[in-house]
Every structure is written in structure tokens, then in C-alpha cells.
MIBAZA-605969 format. One record per residue (C-alpha): residue in one letter; x, y, z. Coordinates in pm, 1 decimal. Example, Ala and Ser with C-alpha at 12.3 -4.5 7.8 and 13.67 -1.06 7.14 Angstrom:
! MIBAZA-605969
SITE   r          u          v          w
SITE   A     1230.0     -450.0      780.0
SITE   S     1367.0     -106.0      714.0
END
This chain:
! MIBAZA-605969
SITE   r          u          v          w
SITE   X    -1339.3     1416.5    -1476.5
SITE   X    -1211.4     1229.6    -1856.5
SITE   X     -892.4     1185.0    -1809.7
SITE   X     -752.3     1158.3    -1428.7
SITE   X     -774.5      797.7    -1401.3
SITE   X     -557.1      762.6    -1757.7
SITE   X     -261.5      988.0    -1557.7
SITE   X     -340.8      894.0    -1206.7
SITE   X     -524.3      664.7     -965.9
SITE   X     -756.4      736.9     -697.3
SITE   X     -501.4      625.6     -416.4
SITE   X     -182.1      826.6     -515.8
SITE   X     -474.0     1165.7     -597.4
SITE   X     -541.2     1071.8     -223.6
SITE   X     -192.1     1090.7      -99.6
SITE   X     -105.6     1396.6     -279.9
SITE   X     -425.3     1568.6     -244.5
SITE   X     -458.3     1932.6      -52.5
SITE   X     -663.2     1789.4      197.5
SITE   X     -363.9     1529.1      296.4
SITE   X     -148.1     1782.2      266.6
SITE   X     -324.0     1975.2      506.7
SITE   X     -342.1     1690.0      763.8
SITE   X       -9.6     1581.0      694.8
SITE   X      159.4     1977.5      798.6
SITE   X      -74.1     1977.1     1089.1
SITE   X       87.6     1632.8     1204.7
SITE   X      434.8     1813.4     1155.9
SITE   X      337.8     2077.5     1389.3
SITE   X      230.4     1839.7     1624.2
SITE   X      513.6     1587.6     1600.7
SITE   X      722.0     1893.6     1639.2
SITE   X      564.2     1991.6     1990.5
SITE   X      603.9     1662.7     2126.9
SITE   X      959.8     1597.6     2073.0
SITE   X     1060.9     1953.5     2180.5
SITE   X      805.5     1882.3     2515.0
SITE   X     1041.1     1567.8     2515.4
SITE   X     1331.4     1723.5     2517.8
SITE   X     1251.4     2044.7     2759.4
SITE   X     1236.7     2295.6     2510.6
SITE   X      882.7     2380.8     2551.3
SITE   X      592.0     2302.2     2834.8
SITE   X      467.9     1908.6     2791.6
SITE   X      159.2     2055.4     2896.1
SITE   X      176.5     2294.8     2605.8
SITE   X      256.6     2020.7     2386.8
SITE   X      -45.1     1783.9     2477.0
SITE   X     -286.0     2105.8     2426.4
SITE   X     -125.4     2178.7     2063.5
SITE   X     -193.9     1723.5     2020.4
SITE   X     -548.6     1761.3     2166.0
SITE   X     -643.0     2036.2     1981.5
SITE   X     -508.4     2090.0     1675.5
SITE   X     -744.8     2007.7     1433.1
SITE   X     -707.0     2034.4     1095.3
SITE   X    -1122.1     1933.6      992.5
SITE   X    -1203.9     2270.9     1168.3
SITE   X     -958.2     2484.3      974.5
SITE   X    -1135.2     2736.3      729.3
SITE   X    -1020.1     2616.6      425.3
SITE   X    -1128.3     2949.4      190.1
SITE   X     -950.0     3131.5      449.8
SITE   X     -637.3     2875.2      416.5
SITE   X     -664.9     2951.0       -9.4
SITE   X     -689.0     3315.9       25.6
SITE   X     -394.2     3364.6      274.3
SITE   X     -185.7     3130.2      147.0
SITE   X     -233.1     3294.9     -211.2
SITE   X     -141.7     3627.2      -73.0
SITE   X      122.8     3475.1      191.0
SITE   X      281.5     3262.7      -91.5
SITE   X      292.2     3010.4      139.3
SITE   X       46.7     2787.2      343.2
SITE   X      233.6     2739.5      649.8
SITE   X      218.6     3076.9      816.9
SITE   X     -156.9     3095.3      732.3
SITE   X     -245.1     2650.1      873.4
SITE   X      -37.8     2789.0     1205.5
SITE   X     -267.8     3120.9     1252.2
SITE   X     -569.2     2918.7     1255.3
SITE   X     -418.6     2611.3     1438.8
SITE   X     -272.9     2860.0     1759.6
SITE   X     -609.9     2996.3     1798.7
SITE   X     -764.9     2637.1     1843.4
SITE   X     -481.6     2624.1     2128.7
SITE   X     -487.6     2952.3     2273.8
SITE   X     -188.4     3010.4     2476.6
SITE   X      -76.5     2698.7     2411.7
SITE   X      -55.4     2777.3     2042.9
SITE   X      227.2     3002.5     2119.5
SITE   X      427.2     2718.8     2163.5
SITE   X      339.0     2610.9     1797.1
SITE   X      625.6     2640.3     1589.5
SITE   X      863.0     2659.0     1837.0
SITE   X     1200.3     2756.3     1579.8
SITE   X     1060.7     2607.1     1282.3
SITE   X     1053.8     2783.4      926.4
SITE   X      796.9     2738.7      629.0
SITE   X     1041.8     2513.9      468.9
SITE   X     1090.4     2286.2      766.3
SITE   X      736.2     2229.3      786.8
SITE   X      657.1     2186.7      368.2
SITE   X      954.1     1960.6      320.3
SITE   X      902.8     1671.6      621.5
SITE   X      536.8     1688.8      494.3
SITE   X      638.1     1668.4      154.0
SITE   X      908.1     1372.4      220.9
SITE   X      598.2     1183.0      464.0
SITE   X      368.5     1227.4      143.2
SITE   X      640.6     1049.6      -83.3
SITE   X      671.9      769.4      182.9
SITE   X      310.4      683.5      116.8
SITE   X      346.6      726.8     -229.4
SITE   X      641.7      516.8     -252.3
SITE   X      440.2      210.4      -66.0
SITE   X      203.2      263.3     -280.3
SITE   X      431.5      213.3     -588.2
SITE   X      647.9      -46.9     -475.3
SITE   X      314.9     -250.0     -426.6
SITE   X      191.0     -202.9     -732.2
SITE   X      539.3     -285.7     -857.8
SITE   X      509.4     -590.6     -683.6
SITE   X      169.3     -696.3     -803.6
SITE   X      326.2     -623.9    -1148.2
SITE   X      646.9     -799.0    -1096.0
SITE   X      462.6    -1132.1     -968.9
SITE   X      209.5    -1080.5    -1347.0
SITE   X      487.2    -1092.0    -1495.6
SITE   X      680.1    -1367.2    -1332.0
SITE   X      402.5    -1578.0    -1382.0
SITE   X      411.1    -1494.2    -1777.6
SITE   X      768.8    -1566.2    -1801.1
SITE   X      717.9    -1879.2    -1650.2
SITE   X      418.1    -2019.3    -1891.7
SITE   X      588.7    -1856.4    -2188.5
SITE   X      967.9    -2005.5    -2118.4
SITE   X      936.5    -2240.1    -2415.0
SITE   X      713.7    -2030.3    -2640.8
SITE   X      955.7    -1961.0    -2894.9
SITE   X      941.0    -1627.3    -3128.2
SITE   X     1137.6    -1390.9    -3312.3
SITE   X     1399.2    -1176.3    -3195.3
SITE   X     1422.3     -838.5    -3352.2
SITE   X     1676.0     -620.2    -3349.8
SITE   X     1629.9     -273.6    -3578.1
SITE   X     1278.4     -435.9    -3616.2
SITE   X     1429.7     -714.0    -3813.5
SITE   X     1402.7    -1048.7    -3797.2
SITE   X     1761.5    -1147.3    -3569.8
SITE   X     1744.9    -1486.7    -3386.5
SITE   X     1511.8    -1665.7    -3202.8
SITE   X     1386.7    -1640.7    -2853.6
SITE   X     1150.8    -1718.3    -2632.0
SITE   X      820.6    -1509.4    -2519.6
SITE   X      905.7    -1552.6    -2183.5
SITE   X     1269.8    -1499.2    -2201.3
SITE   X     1102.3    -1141.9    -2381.3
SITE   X      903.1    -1074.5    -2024.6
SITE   X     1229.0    -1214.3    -1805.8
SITE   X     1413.7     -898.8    -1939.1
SITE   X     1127.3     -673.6    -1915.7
SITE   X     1115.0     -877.2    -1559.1
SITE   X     1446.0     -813.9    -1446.1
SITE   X     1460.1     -408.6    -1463.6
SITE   X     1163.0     -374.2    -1245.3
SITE   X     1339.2     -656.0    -1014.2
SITE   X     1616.3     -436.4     -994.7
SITE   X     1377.6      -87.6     -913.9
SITE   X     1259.7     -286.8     -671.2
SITE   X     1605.3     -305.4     -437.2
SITE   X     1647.3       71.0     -582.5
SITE   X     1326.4      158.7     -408.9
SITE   X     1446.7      -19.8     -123.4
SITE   X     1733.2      177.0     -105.9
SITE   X     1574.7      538.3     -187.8
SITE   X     1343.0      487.3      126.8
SITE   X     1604.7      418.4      353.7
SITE   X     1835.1      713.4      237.6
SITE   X     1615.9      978.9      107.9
SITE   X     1312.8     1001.5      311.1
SITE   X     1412.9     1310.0      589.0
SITE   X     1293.9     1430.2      852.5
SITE   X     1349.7     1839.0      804.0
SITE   X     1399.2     2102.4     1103.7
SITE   X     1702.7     2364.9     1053.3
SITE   X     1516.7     2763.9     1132.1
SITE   X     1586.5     2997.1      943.9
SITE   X     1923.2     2890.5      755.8
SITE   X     1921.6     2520.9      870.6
SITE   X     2169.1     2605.2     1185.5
SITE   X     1901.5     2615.4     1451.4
SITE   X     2011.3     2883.7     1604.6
SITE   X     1657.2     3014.3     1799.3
SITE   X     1700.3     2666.1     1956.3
SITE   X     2071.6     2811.8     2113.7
SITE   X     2382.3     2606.0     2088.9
SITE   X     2388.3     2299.0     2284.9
SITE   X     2278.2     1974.9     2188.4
SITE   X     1882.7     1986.2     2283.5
SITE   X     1832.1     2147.3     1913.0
SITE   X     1960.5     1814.2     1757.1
SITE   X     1795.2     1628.8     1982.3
SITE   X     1504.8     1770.1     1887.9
SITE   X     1553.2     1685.3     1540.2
SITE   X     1648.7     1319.5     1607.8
SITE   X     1282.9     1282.8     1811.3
SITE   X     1146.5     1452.3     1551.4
SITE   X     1288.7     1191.2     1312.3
SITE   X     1173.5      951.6     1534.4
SITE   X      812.7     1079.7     1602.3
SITE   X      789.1     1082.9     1172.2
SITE   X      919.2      736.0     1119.8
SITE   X     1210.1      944.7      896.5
SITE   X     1516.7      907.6      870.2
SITE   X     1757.9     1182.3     1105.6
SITE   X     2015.6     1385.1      880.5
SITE   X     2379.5     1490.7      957.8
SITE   X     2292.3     1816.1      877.0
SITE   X     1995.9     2040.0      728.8
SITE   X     1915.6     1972.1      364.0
SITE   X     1709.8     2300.8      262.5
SITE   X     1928.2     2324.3      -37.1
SITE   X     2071.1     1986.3      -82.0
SITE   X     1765.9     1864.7     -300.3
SITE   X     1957.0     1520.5     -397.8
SITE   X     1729.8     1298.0     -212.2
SITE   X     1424.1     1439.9     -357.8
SITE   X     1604.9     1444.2     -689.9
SITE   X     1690.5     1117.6     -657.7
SITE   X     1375.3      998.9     -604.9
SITE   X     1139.7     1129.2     -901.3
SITE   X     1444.2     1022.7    -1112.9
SITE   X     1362.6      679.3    -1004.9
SITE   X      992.5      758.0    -1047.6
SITE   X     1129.8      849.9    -1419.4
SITE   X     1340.8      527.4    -1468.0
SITE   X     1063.8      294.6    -1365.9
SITE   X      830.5      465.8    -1598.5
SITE   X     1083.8      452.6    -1876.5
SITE   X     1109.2       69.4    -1840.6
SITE   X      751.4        2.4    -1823.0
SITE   X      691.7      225.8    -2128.5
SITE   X      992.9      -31.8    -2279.6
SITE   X      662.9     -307.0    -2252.3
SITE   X      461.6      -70.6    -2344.0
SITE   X      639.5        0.4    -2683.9
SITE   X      728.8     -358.7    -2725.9
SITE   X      296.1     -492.8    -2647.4
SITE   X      166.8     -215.6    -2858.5
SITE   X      420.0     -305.9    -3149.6
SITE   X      312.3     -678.3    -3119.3
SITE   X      -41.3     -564.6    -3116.5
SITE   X        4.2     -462.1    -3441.7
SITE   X     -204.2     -648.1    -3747.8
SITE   X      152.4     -718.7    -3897.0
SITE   X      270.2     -906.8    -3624.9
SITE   X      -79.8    -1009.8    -3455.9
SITE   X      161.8    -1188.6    -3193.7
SITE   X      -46.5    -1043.1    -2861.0
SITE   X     -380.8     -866.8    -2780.2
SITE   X     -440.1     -651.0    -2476.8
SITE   X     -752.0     -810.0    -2212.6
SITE   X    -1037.5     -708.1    -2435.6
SITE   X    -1294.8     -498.4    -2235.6
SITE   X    -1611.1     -405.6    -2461.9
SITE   X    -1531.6      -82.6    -2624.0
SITE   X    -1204.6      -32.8    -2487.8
SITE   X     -947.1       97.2    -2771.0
SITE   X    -1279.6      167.6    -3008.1
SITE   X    -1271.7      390.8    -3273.7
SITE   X    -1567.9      619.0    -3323.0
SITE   X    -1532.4      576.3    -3723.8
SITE   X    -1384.1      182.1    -3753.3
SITE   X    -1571.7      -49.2    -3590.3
SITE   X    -1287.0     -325.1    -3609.1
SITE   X    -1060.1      -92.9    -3409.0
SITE   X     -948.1     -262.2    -3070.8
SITE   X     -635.0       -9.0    -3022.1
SITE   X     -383.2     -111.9    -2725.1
SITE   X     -504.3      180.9    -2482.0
SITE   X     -274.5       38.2    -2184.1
SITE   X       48.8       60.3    -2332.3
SITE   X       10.3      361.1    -2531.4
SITE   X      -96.1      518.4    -2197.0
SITE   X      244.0      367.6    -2078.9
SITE   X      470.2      496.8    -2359.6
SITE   X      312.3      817.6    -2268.9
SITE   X      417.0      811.2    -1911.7
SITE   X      700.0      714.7    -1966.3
SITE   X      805.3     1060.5    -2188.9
SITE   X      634.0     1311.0    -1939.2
SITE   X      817.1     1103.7    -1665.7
SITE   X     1167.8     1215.1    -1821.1
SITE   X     1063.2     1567.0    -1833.8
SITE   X      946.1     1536.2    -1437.9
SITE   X     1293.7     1419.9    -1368.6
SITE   X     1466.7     1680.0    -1570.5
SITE   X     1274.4     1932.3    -1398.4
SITE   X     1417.3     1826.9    -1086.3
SITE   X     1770.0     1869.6    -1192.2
SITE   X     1720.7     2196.4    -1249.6
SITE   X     1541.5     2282.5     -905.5
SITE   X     1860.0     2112.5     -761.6
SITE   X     2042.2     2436.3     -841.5
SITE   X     1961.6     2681.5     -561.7
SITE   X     2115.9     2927.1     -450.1
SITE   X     2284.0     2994.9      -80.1
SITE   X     2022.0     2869.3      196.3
SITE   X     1696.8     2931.2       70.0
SITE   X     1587.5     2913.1     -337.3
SITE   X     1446.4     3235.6     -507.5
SITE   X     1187.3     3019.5     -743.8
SITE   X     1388.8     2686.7     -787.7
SITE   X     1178.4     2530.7     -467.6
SITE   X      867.2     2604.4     -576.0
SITE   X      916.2     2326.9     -923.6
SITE   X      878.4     2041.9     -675.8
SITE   X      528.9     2155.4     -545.7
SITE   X      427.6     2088.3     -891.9
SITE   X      632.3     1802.4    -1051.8
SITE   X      653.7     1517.9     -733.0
SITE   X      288.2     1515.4     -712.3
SITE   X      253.4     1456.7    -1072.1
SITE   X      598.5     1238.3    -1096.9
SITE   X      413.2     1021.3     -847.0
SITE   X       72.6     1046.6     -981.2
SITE   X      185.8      959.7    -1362.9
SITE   X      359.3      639.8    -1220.8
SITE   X       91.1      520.2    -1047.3
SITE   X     -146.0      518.0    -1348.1
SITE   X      192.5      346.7    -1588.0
SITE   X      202.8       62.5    -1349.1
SITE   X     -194.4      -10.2    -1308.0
SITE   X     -216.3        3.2    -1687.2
SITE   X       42.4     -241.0    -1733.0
SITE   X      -50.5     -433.1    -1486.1
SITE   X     -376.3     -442.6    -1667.4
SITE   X     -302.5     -534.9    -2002.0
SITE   X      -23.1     -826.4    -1862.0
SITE   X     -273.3     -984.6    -1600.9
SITE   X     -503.0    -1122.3    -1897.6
SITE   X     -262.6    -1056.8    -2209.5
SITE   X     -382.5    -1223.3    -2541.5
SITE   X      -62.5    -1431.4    -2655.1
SITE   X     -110.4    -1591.6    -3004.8
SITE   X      170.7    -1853.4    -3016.7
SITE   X       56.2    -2005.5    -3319.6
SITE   X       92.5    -1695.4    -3499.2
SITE   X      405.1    -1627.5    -3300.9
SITE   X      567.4    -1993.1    -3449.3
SITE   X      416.5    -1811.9    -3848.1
SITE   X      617.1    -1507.1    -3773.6
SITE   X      953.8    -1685.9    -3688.8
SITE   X      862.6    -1846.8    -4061.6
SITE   X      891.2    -1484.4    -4279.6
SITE   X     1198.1    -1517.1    -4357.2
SITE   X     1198.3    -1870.3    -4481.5
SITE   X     1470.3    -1947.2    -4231.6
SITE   X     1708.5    -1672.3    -4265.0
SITE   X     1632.8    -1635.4    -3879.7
SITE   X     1831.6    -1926.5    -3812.4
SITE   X     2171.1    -1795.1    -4091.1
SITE   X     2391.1    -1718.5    -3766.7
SITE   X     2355.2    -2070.7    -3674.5
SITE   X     2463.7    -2247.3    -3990.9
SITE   X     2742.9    -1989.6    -4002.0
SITE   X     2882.5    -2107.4    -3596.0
SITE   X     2817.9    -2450.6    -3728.7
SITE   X     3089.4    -2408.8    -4021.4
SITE   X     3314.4    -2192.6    -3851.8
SITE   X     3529.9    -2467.2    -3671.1
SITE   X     3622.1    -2574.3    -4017.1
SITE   X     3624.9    -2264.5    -4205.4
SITE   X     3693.5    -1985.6    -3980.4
SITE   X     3425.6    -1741.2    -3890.3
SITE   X     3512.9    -1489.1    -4149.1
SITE   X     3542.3    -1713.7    -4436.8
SITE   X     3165.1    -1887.9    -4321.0
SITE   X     3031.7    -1578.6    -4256.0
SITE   X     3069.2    -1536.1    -4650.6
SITE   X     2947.8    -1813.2    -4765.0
SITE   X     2637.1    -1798.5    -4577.8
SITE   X     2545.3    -1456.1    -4623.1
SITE   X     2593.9    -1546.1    -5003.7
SITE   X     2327.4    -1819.5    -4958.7
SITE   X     2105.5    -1608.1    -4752.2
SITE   X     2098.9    -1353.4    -5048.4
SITE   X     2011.7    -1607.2    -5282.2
SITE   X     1778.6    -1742.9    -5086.2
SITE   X     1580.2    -1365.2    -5027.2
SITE   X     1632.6    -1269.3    -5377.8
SITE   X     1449.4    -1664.2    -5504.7
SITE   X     1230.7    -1666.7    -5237.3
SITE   X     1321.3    -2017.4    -5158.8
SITE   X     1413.5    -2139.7    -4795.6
SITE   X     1752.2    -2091.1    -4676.5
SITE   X     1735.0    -2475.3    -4599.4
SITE   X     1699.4    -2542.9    -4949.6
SITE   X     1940.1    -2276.1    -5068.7
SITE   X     2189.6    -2448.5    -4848.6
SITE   X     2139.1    -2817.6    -4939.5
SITE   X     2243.8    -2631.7    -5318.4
SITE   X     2594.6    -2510.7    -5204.2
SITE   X     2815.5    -2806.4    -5268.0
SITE   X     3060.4    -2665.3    -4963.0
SITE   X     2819.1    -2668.5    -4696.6
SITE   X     2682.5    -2982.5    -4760.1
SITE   X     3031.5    -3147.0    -4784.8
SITE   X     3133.0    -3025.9    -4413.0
SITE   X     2730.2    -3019.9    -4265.9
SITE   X     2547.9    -3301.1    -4448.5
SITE   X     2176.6    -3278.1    -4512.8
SITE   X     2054.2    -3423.1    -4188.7
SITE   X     2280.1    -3127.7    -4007.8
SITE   X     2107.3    -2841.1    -4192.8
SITE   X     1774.5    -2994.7    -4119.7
SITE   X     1865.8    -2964.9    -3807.6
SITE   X     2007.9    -2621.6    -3809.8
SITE   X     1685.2    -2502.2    -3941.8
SITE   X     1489.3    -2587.3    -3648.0
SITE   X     1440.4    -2260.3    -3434.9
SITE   X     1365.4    -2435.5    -3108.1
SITE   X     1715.7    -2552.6    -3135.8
SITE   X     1915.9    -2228.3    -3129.8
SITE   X     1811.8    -2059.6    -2798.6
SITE   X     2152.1    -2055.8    -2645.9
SITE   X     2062.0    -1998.0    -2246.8
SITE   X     1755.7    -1780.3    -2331.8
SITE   X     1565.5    -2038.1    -2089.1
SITE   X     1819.6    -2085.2    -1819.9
SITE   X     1817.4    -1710.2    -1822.5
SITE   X     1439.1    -1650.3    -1814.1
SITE   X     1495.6    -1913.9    -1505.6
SITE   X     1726.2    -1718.4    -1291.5
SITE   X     1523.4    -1450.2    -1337.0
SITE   X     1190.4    -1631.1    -1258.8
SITE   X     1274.2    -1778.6     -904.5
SITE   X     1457.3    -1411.7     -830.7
SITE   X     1296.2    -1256.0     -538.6
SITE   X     1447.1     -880.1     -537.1
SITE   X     1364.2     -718.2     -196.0
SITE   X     1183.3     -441.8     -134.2
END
């Protein structure tokens, strides 16, 4: 009830819920039937029975929970109650199938849902942020590195790199869908043996495949978790670089640097004690994703490790972490694209900021400006001398320079005026944050 929507959203709970499940196994079983009716391997009458009448609205659901507790399993218990909606046409229900045949094509048609779901959002996201870039390209601010003042950027060069990763899990979701997302049917040890030897048992699996919309293996994957693997890790690296804005909105949400705001909402990011709280709820909800995310995918990596042709305990980790792999990225990405659709940007305290130092921002500049003459070791000296005067007096680094008889002999005064403009050392931030802006990654 509190906290669901702040680690979910309504549409992946939907995807992943029991009652999709449910539906999603009994359209399995179905799918199954038709493809081996297809394919000779059972009655087509049987088959359209088990389509007409298998439904999964009339299955006892406290029933399903208490045999599936004792069972371990739901599949043996949604197949007892679905052949007795068929009668003897349920005994063609299940034709050569095991448990795991069943649970993993629903499970992989469950991610394909989830996955349009997040590469929308990821799109709706991308195109915020595209948009911020854009307005932002000249906007010019201070680059930190080990939260120090470095060199001047742009804002919007700042969103073109948070940009470009999600561009880039964009064609990686691309590519996970086409590889990973597959179909299931191998029996009891993936060989299909209760099908016999010829070729109708792959057959079979390619209609199958083909019925699904999923893609038809070389061979049975019951203990070849990669793709599955594969995927939450991406869920995982996604996360990570949308808790990288996270981290990087929250810290410049801070009173010290007062450079952004998230949308303000009344009362969201209160405090029930300090009335002038207005905490940056979106990305801290982001940043948290982002570490439970990691642990998803490391949980993964260790259900990859099972043993022979069927797991003793490593299979059942995924029926808990890719529901909540999916559902944790769902609520990252409609948080952030939240607080980045109507983002507070303070420029003019931005353009104070890059001020702090008095200039040293711009000391790597005045040092490539006398290196041609001096060598870059020998500039590098003076001007870190003048920069410590300069911090130690408190006076600008303009004026400290225009004091140091060498610099002024090879630079002249109107040069170091010059140098001390920040606008003017941006190097190709903005034909970056351009190649990155008319980018159109597919998905």
C-alpha cells in the first residue's frame, strides 16, 4: 500500500502479477496443443477443445495456492484443473512437456512485455533528455572531478553523457530481445524423447516458437540460464546509469551548489520537522534502484550455476529476482523521467558557481596557452605557482597572473583576459553534446 509505487509501477505489477502469470502458462498449454495438432502429434480436434476451453478465469485459485504449495510447483496443479475443463480432450494437455518447459516460455513471454514496457519508458526518457541537452548546449557550468572544481562545461553537454549510455541500452535492448527471448520445450532432460526421434519433436518446438512470437533455440536451455542472465544484468546496468543522474541531480540539489531543483509538487520531499525541506525524492529513489539492481544481477550469476539438467534450488532465485529486477526498473525510469521532464535549472547560479574559485577553473588553459613557448612541464610550474598564490591571497588568478612578469611577457594582458573567460575553453563539449543530440539509437 506505502511504498509499491516508489519500487514499482502499476503496469510492470501487472505484467508480473500471479494472475498474468496464470493466463500467461495457460496460453503455453494452449500454444503447445496447437502446434503439436499442427504437426500430427496429437488430434486437431483435441487441440481446438484444449483452445475453446481452457479457461484460466474459472480455475480455483485457493485450490491453485494450496497445491502448488504442497506440489512445489504450479504447473502440475493449473493442468489438473485445466484437463477437467476439457475432459478427454485434456488428456492431450501436456503432450511431452515438463514443469520447466511450461514456467520458463511463460517466464521469457512475461519479460517480453516487460521489456516493451522498459524500452518505452526508456524512450520517453531518452527524448526528456534530448530535449534538455539541446536547451542547455550553451549553459556553461563547472566540471568536477573528485568533487572539485576541474574545467568548464556545459549543462547540456552534462545530460549528452548521461544521454548517450541510455542511447546505447537502447540498441542493447534491441539486441537482448532478439537473442534471449526463447521459446522452451525439451521433456524431461531437454532431449524430447516422449516425442520419439524424428524430426516432428523439433518441429514442434519451431511452431511453438512461432505460435509465442519467440525466438526457436538450437537446442534446450533448461540449464543454460545466459539469456535470462543476460537480461536482468541489463536491467542492472540501466539502473546503474540512471542512478549516475540520480547521484549527479541530487548532488546539484544540494544548498551548496543550488544549481537544479526537482519539479516541485506540494509536499513532495517534506520533512515532518523542517518546514523548508524540499528533499530530491526522485533521484534518491533512483540511487536506490540502482544498488538493489546490482544485487538482482548478482543473484543471477549465481543461479547460472546449476547442476546437470535440472537445478536442485538454483532455479527457483529467478522466480523471485526477474520480477523484482523488472519491477525496480520500471519505478528508476518513471522517477527520472519525472524529475527531468520539469527540472528546475538555475543558470544564474550555475555561471556564480563556475566563479568559487576566482578563476582557478580556467589554470589548465593559461598553462596550454604557454606551453608552445615553455614546454608543458616547465608552464605547468609556473602556473600552479600562481594558482597557489592566488588560493592562499584570495585574489583572482587573473590578477595573480597579470603579477608574474613571465606570463605577461609571452601572453600580454589582453590574452589572460581572455583566458579567463570560461565560455571560451569548452574544447568540443558542444559539438559533442550535438552528435549526441540528433543520435537516434534503435530500439
Amino acid at each position: 500500500m506505502l511504498f509499491r509505487d516508489m519500487f514499482g509501477t502499476p503496469g510492470m505489477r501487472g505484467v508480473f502479477s500471479d494472475e498474468t502469470y496464470v493466463e500467461t502458462v495457460v496460453r503455453v498449454e494452449v500454444a503447445l496443443a496447437q502446434a503439436q495438432a499442427r504437426v500430427g502429434i496429437i488430434p486437431q480436434a483435441a487441440a481446438d477443445t484444449i483452445a475453446t476451453l481452457c479457461d484460466p478465469a474459472q480455475l480455483d485459485r485457493e485450490q491453485l495456492r494450496h497445491d502448488t504449495d504442497n506440489v512445489g510447483y504450479p504447473i502440475l496443479p493449473i493442468v489438473t484443473q485445466l484437463a477437467a475443463q476439457c475432459g478427454d480432450a485434456g488428456g492431450y494437455l501436456h503432450w511431452g512437456a515438463t514443469t520447466q518447459d511450461i514456467m520458463d516460455t511463460a517466464t521469457v513471454l512475461q519479460c517480453a512485455q516487460g521489456l516493451k514496457l522498459i524500452a518505452d519508458t526508456l524512450d520517453r526518457l531518452r527524448d526528456e533528455l534530448r530535449q534538455l541537452a539541446s536547451a542547455h548546449i550553451d549553459t556553461v557550468t563547472a566540471g568536477r572531478t573528485h568533487l572539485q572544481h576541474a574545467l568548464p562545461v556545459t549543462f547540456g553537454y552534462r545530460v549528452a553523457v548521461w544521454l548517450s549510455a541510455l542511447d546505447r541500452h537502447a540498441e542493447r535492448l534491441t539486441e537482448v530481445r532478439r537473442r534471449d527471448l526463447m521459446v522452451q520445450f525439451g521433456g524431461a532432460v531437454g532431449t524430447l524423447a516422449s516425442l520419439g526421434s524424428g524430426s516432428e519433436a523439433l518441429h514442434v518446438r519451431a511452431e511453438l516458437a512461432a505460435e509465442l512470437g519467440l525466438r526457436d533455440p538450437e537446442i534446450t536451455w533448461h540449464v543454460a540460464r545466459d539469456g535470462l542472465t543476460e537480461i536482468v544484468g541489463l536491467l542492472a546496468a540501466i539502473g546503474a546509469s540512471v542512478g549516475k543522474i540520480g547521484m549527479d541531480v541530487a548532488m546539484m540539489c544540494s544548498t551548496e551548489f543550488g544549481e537544479l531543483a526537482e519539479p516541485y509538487v506540494k509536499g513532495r520531499g517534506a520533512s515532518s520537522t523542517m518546514p523548508q525541506k524540499r528533499n530530491p525524492i526522485s533521484s534518491e529513489l533512483m540511487i536506490a534502484a540502482a544498488k538493489l539492481l546490482r544485487d538482482k544481477s548478482s543473484a543471477m550469476l549465481d543461479a547460472a550455476m546449476q547442476d546437470f539438467e535440472r537445478a536442485t534450488g538454483p532455479w527457483h532465485i529467478e522466480w523471485a529476482v526477474i520480477p523484482e529486477a523488472f519491477l525496480l526498473l520500471s519505478s528508476s525510469l518513471a522517477q527520472a523521467t519525472h524529475a527531468v521532464g520539469n527540472l528546475h535549472i538555475d543558470t544564474v547560479r550555475m555561471r556564480g558557481n563556475l566563479g568559487l574559485t576566482g578563476g582557478l577553473i580556467l589554470a589548465e588553459a593559461v598553462m596550454m596557452a604557454l606551453a608552445p613557448d615553455l614546454g608543458r612541464q616547465r608552464a605547468h610550474h609556473i602556473v600552479y605557482d600562481a594558482c597557489a598564490r592566488a588560493a592562499e591571497s584570495g585574489a583572482d588568478l587573473a590578477d595573480e597572473l597579470l603579477r608574474t612578469p613571465d606570463i605577461v611577457a609571452r601572453l600580454g594582458e589582453h590574452r589572460i583576459r581572455q583566458l579567463s573567460d570560461p565560455s571560451a575553453y569548452l574544447g568540443s563539449a558542444q559539438a559533442m553534446t550535438n552528435s549526441v543530440i540528433h543520435r537516434r539509437a534503435s530500439n
